[in-house]
C-alpha positions in Angstrom: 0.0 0.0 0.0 2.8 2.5 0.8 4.3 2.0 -2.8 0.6 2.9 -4.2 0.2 5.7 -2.2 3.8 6.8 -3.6 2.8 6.2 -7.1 -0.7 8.4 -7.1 0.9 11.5 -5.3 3.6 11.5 -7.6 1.6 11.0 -10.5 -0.6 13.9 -9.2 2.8 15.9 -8.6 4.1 14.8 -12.0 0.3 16.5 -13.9 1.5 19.7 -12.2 4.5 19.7 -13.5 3.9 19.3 -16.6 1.1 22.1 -16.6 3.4 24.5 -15.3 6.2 23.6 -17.9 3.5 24.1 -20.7 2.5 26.9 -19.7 5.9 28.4 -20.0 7.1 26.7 -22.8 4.0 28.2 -24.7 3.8 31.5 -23.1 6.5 34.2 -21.2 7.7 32.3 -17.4 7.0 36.1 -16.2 4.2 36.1 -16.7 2.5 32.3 -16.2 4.2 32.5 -12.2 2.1 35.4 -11.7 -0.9 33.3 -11.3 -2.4 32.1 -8.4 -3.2 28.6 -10.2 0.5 28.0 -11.2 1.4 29.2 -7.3 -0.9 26.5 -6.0 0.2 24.2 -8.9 3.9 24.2 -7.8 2.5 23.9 -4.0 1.2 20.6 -5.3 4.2 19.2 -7.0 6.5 20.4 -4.4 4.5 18.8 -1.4 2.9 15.9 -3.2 6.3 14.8 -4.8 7.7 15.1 -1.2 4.9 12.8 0.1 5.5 10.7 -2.7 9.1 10.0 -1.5 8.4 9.7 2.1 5.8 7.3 1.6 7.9 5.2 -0.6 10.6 5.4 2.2 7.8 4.7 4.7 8.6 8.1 6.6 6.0 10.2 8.4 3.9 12.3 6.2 4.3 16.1 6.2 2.2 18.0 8.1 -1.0 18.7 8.0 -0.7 22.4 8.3 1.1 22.0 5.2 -1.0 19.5 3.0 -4.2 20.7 4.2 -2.9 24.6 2.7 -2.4 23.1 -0.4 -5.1 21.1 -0.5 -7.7 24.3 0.2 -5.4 26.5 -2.2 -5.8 23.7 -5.3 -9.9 23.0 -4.3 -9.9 26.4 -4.7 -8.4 27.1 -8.1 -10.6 24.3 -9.0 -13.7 25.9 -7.9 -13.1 29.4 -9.2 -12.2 28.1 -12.6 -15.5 25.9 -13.2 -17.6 27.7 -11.2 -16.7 31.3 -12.2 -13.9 31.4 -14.7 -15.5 29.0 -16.9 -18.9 29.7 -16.2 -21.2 31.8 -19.2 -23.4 33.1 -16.1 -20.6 34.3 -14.4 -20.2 38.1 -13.9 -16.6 37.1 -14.4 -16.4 34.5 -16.9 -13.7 33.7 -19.4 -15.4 30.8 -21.0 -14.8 32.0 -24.7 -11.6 32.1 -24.0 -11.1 29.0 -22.6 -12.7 27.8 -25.0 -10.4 28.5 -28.3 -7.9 26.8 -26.1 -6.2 23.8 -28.2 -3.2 21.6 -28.4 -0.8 21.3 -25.6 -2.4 25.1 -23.9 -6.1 22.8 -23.5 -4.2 20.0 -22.1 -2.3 22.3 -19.5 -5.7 23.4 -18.3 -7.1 20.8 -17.7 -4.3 19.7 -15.7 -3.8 23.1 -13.9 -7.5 23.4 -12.9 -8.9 19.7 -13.0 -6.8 17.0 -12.9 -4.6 18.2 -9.7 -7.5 19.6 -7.6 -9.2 16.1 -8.1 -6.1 14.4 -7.0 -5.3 16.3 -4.5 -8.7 15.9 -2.8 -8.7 11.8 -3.9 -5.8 12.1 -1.8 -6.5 13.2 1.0 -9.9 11.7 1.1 -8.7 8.0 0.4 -4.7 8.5 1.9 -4.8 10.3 5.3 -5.2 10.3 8.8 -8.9 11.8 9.7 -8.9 14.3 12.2 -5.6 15.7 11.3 -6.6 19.0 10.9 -7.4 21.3 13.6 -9.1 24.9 13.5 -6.2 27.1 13.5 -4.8 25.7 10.4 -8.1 27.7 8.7 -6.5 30.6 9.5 -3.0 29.6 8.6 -4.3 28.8 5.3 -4.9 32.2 4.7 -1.4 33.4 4.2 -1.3 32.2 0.9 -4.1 33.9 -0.6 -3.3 36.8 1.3 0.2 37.0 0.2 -1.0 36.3 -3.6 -3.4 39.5 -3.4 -0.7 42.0 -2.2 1.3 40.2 -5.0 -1.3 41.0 -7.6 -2.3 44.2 -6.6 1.4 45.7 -6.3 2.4 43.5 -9.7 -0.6 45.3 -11.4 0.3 48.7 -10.2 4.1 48.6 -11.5 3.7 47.6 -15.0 2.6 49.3 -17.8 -1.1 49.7 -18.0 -1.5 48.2 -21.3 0.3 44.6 -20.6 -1.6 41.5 -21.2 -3.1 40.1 -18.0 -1.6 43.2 -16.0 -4.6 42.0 -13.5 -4.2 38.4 -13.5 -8.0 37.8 -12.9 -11.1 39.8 -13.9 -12.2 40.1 -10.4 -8.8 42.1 -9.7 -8.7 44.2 -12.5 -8.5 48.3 -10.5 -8.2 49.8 -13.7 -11.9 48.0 -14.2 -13.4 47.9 -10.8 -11.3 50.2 -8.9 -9.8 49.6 -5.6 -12.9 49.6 -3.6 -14.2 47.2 -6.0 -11.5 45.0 -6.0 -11.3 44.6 -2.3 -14.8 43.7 -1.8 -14.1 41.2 -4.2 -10.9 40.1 -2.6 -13.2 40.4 0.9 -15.5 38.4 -0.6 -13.4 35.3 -1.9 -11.2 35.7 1.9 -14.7 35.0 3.2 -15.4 32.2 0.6 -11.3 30.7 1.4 -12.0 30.8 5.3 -15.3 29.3 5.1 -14.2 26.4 2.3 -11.1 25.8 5.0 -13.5 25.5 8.0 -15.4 23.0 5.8 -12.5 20.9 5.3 -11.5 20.7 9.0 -15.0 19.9 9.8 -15.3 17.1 6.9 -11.7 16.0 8.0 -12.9 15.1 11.6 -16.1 12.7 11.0 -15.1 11.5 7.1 -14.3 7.5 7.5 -11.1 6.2 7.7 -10.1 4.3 4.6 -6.4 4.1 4.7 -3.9 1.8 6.4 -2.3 3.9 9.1 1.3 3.4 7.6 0.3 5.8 4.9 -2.1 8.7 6.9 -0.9 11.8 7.3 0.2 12.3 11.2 0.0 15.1 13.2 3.4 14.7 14.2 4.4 15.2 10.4 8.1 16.0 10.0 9.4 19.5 10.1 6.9 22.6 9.3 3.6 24.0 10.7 2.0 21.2 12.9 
């Protein structure tokens, strides 16, 4: 079982990967890492591949603090993507675009947006420990995000205004909606983010055990946020 568990996280880190590289074989590096999807992308290939190799070596999982980040950060893209990115109905959608994706840019999304945030969930639904999580990794979780929106918002105010995808996402686009705007937006999705993370903590703590314990993820994880 541990040599199974190794095989699906690192094929999951492995469809990351190759998303990421791509993306930036088909477009400018610069500008792919500047999206939130590729951040949480590489969160999942670094950590996954990790758990990969530790649970081929039979060592401790990571932490929870750290898997269950990425695991909210990747549901996340996912969500946002088919629920508002992709959506027609959306106030924000981008589904025409998507949609003249082809070749090797269609796989990559599909990768980036579906394949890994299924995974990742797969994972931790079928792979680890319940009750790992505790309510103060919600909050925790939120440094990502957090740090991605000052990221955005200062990336979008030094270049020039008429770069492509100066505001990575629609939703923070000032030169469209303003600051105010954009911060109830950003308010709004912090909200949704804290909410999706107590969710998980809450599902983590009565959801079934299905894995042997030699391949759950422990709270005494090695190194990191416990």
């Amino acid at each position: 079982m541990p040599y199974a568990t190794s095989l699906f996280r690192a094929l999951i880190a492995l469809a990351a990967a190759t998303g990421i590289v791509i993306e930036c074989v088909e477009g400018n590096p610069l500008v792919v890492f500047s999206f939130f999807t590729i951040w949480s992308n590489t969160a999942v290939a670094v950590v996954l591949g990790l758990g990969a190799v530790r649970a081929w070596r039979r060592q401790p999982p990571l932490a929870p603090a750290w898997t269950g980040g990425v695991l909210l950060c990747i549901s996340v893209v996912g969500l946002v993507f088919h629920l508002v990115l992709d959506n027609p109905a959306s106030e924000f959608n981008q589904a025409a675009e998507i949609a003249r994706l082809t070749g090797a840019r269609a796989v990559a999304n599909q990768l980036l947006h579906t394949v890994t945030p299924l995974g990742v969930v797969l994972d931790w639904l079928l792979l680890t420990r319940p009750g790992a999580f505790r309510w103060r990794h919600a909050a925790q979780w939120l440094a990502a995000p957090g740090a991605y929106l000052v990221f955005a918002l200062v990336r979008g105010a030094l270049v020039s205004p008429d770069t492509p995808n100066r505001y990575t996402y629609p939703f923070l686009d000032v030169a469209a909606h303003g600051y105010p705007g954009v911060l109830t937006n950003a308010l709004v999705l912090g909200l949704a983010f804290y909410a999706l993370a107590l969710a998980l903590i809450t599902v983590d703590r009565f959801r079934p055990a299905v894995a042997g314990r030699e391949n759950r993820i422990s709270s005494l994880g090695a190194g990191g946020l416990k």
